[in-house]
C-alpha positions in Angstrom: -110.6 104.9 9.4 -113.8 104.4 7.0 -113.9 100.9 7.2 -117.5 99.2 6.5 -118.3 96.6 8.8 -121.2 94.9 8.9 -121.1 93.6 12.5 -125.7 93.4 12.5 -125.1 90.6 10.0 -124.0 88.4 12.6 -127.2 87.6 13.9 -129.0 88.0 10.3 -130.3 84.6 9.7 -132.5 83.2 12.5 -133.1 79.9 13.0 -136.5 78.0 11.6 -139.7 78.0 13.3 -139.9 74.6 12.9 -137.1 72.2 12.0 -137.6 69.9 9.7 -136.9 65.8 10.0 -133.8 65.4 8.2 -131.7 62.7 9.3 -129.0 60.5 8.1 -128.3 56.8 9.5 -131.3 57.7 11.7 -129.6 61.1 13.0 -131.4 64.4 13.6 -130.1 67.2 11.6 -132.0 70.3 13.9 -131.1 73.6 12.2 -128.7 75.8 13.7 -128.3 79.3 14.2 -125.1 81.2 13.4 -125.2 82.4 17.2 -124.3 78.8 18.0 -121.2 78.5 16.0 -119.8 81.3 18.4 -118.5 81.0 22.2 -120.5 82.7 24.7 -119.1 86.1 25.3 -117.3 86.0 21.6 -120.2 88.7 20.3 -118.7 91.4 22.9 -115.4 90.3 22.1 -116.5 91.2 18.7 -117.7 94.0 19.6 -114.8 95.8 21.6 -112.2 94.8 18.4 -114.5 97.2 16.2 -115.2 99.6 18.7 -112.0 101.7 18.1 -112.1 105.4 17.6 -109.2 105.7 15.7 -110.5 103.7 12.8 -113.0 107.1 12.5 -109.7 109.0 12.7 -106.8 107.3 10.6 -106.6 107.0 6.6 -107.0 103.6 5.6 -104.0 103.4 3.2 -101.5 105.2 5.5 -99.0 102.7 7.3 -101.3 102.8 10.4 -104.4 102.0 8.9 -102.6 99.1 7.4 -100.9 97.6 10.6 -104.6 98.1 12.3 -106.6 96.4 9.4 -103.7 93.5 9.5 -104.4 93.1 13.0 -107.7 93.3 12.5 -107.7 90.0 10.0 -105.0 88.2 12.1 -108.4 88.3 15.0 -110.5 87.6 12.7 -109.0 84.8 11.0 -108.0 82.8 14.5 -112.0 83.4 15.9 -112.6 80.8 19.0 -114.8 77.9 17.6 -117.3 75.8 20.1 -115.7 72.5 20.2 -119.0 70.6 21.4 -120.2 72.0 17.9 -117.4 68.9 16.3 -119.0 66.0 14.5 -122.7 67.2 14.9 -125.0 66.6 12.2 -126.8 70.2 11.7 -128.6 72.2 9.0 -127.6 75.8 9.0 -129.1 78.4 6.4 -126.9 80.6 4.9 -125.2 82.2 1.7 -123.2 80.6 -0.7 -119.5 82.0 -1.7 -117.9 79.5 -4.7 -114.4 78.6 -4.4 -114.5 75.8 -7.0 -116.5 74.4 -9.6 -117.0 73.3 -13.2 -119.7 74.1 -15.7 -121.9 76.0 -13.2 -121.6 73.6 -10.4 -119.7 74.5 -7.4 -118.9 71.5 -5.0 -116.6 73.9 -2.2 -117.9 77.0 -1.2 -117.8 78.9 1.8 -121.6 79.1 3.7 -121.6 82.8 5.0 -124.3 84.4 7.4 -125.5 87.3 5.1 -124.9 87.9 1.1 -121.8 89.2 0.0 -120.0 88.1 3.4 -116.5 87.6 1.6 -116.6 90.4 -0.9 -116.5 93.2 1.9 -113.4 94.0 4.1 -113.2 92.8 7.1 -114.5 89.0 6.7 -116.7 87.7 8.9 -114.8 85.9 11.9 -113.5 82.3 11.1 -116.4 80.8 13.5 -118.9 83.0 10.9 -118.1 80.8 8.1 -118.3 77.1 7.1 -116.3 75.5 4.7 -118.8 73.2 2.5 -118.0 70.3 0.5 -121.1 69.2 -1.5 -119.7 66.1 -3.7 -123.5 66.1 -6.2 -122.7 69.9 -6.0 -124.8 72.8 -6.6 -125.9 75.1 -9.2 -124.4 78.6 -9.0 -127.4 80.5 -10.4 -128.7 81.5 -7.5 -125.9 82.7 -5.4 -128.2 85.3 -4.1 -130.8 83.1 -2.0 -130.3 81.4 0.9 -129.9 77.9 1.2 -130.3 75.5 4.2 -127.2 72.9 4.1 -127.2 69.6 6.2 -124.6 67.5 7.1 -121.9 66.7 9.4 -120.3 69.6 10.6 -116.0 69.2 12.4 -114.1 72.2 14.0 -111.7 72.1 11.2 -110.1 75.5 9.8 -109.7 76.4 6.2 -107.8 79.4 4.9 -109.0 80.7 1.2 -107.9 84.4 -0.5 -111.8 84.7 0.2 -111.5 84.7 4.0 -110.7 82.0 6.8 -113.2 79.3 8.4 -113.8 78.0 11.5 -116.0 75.0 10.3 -116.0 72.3 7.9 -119.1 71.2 6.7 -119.5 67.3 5.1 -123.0 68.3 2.8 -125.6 65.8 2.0 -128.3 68.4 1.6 -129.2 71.4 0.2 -132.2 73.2 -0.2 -133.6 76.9 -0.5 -134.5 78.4 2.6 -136.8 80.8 3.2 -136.7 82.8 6.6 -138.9 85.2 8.4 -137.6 88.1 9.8 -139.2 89.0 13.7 
């Protein structure tokens, strides 16, 4: 099956060298990696769903290839969150995908790991993308750099045509975010 995954993206976005202060109602806000949105063991998981030889062997269109990219989102879509993760104040830099939004502002949007996240088949996993409400909202010009978003994050799930999350994410920041690669 010639399926494009982009399983390298999960760990494309690494955390700042240093954090900066933000805090609301006196609360740290420490930047987060996407690493820590997933269980321990979940990346092997991961890793053992894709690693299937008879996606090299099958045509994606025939009724096989369907029933295995089916199951393949059904996994995705249900991905193990880390409860301790619920009601944290974090910033976490990502991408932005719109969902909804008036005039060039988009107040929901999906914060993805890597550009173009939701426009590719497979998704990432549910726990690999945060549902964002941002009620000031954001400017949708530049949808290609990444952002750092702060706020209170809840293990809540949100199904969109665009994909599934794991995460709900109450904004009061946003920012661009520059990142240095090792």
């Amino acid at each position: 099956m010639r399926m494009v995954v982009f399983l390298a993206a999960l760990c494309l976005l690494p955390p700042a060298l240093a954090a900066p202060d933000i805090r609301v109602n006196g609360e740290p806000a420490p930047i987060i990696s996407w690493d820590d949105l997933m269980p321990e063991g979940y990346g092997d998981s991961l890793m053992d769903l894709f690693d299937n030889p008879e996606f090299d062997e099958i045509d994606d269109y025939s009724d096989r290839g369907m029933e295995l990219m089916n199951d393949m989102m059904q996994v995705l879509s249900s991905a193990p969150v880390v409860e301790d993760m619920d009601g944290r104040m974090v910033s976490i830099p990502g991408f932005v995908v719109p969902l909804e939004g008036i005039g060039g502002i988009v107040r929901h949007f999906f914060l993805v790991p890597y550009y173009g996240a939701c426009i590719h088949v497979p998704p990432p996993p549910s726990n690999q993308i945060i549902d964002v409400h941002f009620e000031p909202g954001t400017h949708d010009d530049n949808l290609y750099e990444a952002i750092l978003v702060s706020g209170r994050l809840t293990t809540e799930t949100y199904s969109h045509d665009m994909g599934s999350s794991g995460y709900r994410l109450e904004a009061y920041s946003i920012q661009p975010y520059d990142f240095v690669l090792p």
